[in-house]
C-alpha positions as CSV (number, residue, x, y, z in Angstrom):
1,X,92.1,-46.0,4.1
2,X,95.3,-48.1,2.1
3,X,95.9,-44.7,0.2
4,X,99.1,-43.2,0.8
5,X,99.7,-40.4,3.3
6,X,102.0,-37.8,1.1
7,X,102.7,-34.7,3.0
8,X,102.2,-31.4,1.4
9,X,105.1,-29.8,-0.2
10,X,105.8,-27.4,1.8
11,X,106.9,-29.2,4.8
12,X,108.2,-32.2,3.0
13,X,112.1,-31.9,3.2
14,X,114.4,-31.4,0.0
15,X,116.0,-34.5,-1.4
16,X,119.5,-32.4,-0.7
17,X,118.6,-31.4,3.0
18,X,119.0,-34.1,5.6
19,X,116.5,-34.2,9.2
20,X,120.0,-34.7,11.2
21,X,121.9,-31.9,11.7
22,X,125.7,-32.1,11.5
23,X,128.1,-32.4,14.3
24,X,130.0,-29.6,14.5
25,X,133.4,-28.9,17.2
26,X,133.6,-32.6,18.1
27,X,137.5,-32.9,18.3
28,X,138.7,-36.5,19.9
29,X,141.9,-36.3,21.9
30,X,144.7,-38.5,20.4
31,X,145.3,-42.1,22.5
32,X,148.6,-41.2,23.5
33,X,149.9,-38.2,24.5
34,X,153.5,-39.2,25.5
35,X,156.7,-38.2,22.8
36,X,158.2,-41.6,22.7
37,X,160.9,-42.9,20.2
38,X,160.1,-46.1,18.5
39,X,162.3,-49.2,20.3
40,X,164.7,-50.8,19.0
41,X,163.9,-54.5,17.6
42,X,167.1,-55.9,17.9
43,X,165.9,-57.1,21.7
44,X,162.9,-59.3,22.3
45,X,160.7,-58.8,25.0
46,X,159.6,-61.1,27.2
47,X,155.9,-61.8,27.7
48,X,155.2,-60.8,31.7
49,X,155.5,-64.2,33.8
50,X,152.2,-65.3,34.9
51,X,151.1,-66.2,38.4
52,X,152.1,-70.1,39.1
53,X,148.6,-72.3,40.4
54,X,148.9,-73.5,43.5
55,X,146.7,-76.8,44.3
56,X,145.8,-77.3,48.3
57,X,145.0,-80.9,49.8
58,X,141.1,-79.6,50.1
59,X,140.9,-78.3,46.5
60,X,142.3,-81.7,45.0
61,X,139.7,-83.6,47.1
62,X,136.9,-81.3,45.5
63,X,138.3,-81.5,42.2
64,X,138.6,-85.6,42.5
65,X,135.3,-85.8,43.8
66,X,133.7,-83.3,41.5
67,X,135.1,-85.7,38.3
68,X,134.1,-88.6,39.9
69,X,130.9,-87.5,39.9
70,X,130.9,-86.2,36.4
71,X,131.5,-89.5,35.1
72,X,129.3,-91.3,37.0
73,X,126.8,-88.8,36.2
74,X,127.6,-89.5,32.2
75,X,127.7,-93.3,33.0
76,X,124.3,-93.2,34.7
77,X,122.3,-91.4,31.3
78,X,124.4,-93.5,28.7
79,X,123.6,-96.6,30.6
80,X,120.3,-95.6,30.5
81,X,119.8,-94.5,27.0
82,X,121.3,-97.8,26.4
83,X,118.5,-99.5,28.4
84,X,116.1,-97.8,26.8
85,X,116.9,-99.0,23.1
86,X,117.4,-102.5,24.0
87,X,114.0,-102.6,25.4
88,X,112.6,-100.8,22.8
89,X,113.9,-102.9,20.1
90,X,112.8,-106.6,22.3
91,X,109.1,-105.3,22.3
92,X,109.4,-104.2,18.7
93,X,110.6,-107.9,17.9
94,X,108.0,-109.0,19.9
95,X,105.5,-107.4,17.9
96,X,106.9,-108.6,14.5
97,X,106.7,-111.8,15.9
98,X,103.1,-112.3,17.3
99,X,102.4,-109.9,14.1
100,X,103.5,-112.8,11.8
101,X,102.1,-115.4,13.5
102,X,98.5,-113.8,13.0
103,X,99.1,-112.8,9.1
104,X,100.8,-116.5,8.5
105,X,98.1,-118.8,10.2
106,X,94.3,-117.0,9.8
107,X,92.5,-120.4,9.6
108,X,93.8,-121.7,12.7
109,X,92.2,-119.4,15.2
Protein backbone atom coordinates (compact mmCIF):
# COMPACT_ATOMS: atom_id res chain seq x y z
CA UNK A 1 0.00 0.00 0.00
CA UNK A 2 2.90 2.95 0.95
CA UNK A 3 5.18 1.24 -1.75
CA UNK A 4 5.99 3.23 -4.62
CA UNK A 5 4.11 3.14 -7.95
CA UNK A 6 7.10 2.99 -10.64
CA UNK A 7 5.89 2.69 -14.06
CA UNK A 8 7.33 0.13 -16.38
CA UNK A 9 10.13 1.21 -18.57
CA UNK A 10 8.70 1.15 -21.48
CA UNK A 11 6.24 3.93 -21.04
CA UNK A 12 8.25 5.92 -18.58
CA UNK A 13 9.56 8.99 -20.62
CA UNK A 14 13.44 9.66 -21.23
CA UNK A 15 15.15 12.04 -18.90
CA UNK A 16 16.01 14.01 -22.43
CA UNK A 17 12.39 13.98 -23.78
CA UNK A 18 9.98 16.43 -22.28
CA UNK A 19 5.63 15.59 -21.98
CA UNK A 20 5.18 19.33 -23.52
CA UNK A 21 5.62 19.61 -26.91
CA UNK A 22 7.34 22.69 -28.37
CA UNK A 23 5.71 25.70 -29.75
CA UNK A 24 6.41 25.89 -33.10
CA UNK A 25 5.31 29.24 -35.83
CA UNK A 26 4.40 31.45 -32.98
CA UNK A 27 5.67 34.82 -34.38
CA UNK A 28 4.47 38.13 -32.20
CA UNK A 29 3.92 41.25 -34.25
CA UNK A 30 6.24 44.09 -33.15
CA UNK A 31 4.33 47.04 -30.78
CA UNK A 32 4.74 49.62 -33.26
CA UNK A 33 4.52 49.44 -36.68
CA UNK A 34 4.99 53.21 -37.56
CA UNK A 35 8.76 54.44 -39.20
CA UNK A 36 9.25 57.31 -36.82
CA UNK A 37 12.53 59.37 -36.26
CA UNK A 38 13.62 59.75 -32.73
CA UNK A 39 12.59 63.58 -31.40
CA UNK A 40 14.59 65.96 -30.79
CA UNK A 41 15.33 66.61 -26.90
CA UNK A 42 16.22 70.09 -27.14
CA UNK A 43 12.19 70.85 -26.53
CA UNK A 44 10.36 69.67 -23.38
CA UNK A 45 7.06 68.55 -23.55
CA UNK A 46 4.45 69.42 -21.60
CA UNK A 47 2.45 67.00 -19.61
CA UNK A 48 -1.43 67.19 -21.09
CA UNK A 49 -3.39 69.71 -18.84
CA UNK A 50 -5.83 67.93 -16.67
CA UNK A 51 -9.51 68.60 -16.34
CA UNK A 52 -10.04 71.55 -13.48
CA UNK A 53 -12.72 70.24 -10.44
CA UNK A 54 -15.53 71.96 -10.27
CA UNK A 55 -17.32 72.04 -6.67
CA UNK A 56 -21.37 72.86 -6.86
CA UNK A 57 -23.34 74.44 -3.69
CA UNK A 58 -24.98 70.80 -3.20
CA UNK A 59 -21.70 68.82 -3.40
CA UNK A 60 -19.99 71.15 -0.69
CA UNK A 61 -23.08 70.65 1.51
CA UNK A 62 -22.52 66.76 1.20
CA UNK A 63 -19.04 66.95 1.55
CA UNK A 64 -19.45 69.29 4.88
CA UNK A 65 -21.95 67.14 6.15
CA UNK A 66 -20.31 63.87 5.27
CA UNK A 67 -17.00 65.16 7.57
CA UNK A 68 -18.99 66.25 10.07
CA UNK A 69 -20.25 63.11 10.52
CA UNK A 70 -16.87 61.43 10.29
CA UNK A 71 -15.73 63.08 13.17
CA UNK A 72 -18.40 62.76 15.25
CA UNK A 73 -18.48 59.34 14.37
CA UNK A 74 -14.53 59.04 15.53
CA UNK A 75 -15.50 61.24 18.60
CA UNK A 76 -18.40 58.93 19.64
CA UNK A 77 -15.96 55.38 19.77
CA UNK A 78 -12.83 57.31 21.33
CA UNK A 79 -15.17 58.76 23.85
CA UNK A 80 -16.26 55.55 24.44
CA UNK A 81 -13.21 53.50 24.57
CA UNK A 82 -12.30 56.20 26.88
CA UNK A 83 -15.30 55.43 29.14
CA UNK A 84 -14.71 52.07 29.07
CA UNK A 85 -11.04 52.18 30.64
CA UNK A 86 -11.90 54.57 33.26
CA UNK A 87 -14.56 52.33 34.46
CA UNK A 88 -12.57 49.46 34.19
CA UNK A 89 -9.70 50.70 36.10
CA UNK A 90 -12.40 52.34 39.21
CA UNK A 91 -13.81 48.71 39.66
CA UNK A 92 -10.25 47.23 39.47
CA UNK A 93 -9.29 49.80 42.37
CA UNK A 94 -12.22 48.86 43.96
CA UNK A 95 -11.31 45.38 44.15
CA UNK A 96 -7.71 46.10 45.43
CA UNK A 97 -9.28 47.94 47.97
CA UNK A 98 -11.99 45.65 49.63
CA UNK A 99 -9.20 42.93 48.63
CA UNK A 100 -6.89 44.50 51.22
CA UNK A 101 -9.11 45.21 53.65
CA UNK A 102 -9.94 41.37 53.93
CA UNK A 103 -6.10 40.13 53.72
CA UNK A 104 -5.09 43.05 56.39
CA UNK A 105 -7.86 42.55 59.13
CA UNK A 106 -8.85 38.51 59.34
CA UNK A 107 -9.64 38.63 63.14
CA UNK A 108 -12.08 41.30 62.94
CA UNK A 109 -14.81 39.71 60.95
Amino acid sequence: MFTPKIPPPDTAPTPGTSLVPPLTGLVHPPACTCHHTPAAASAPVAPPARPAVQFTPGSLVVAAAGGTAMVLVVGTVLVSMLLATAITAASVALCAVVLRSLLNRPNNR
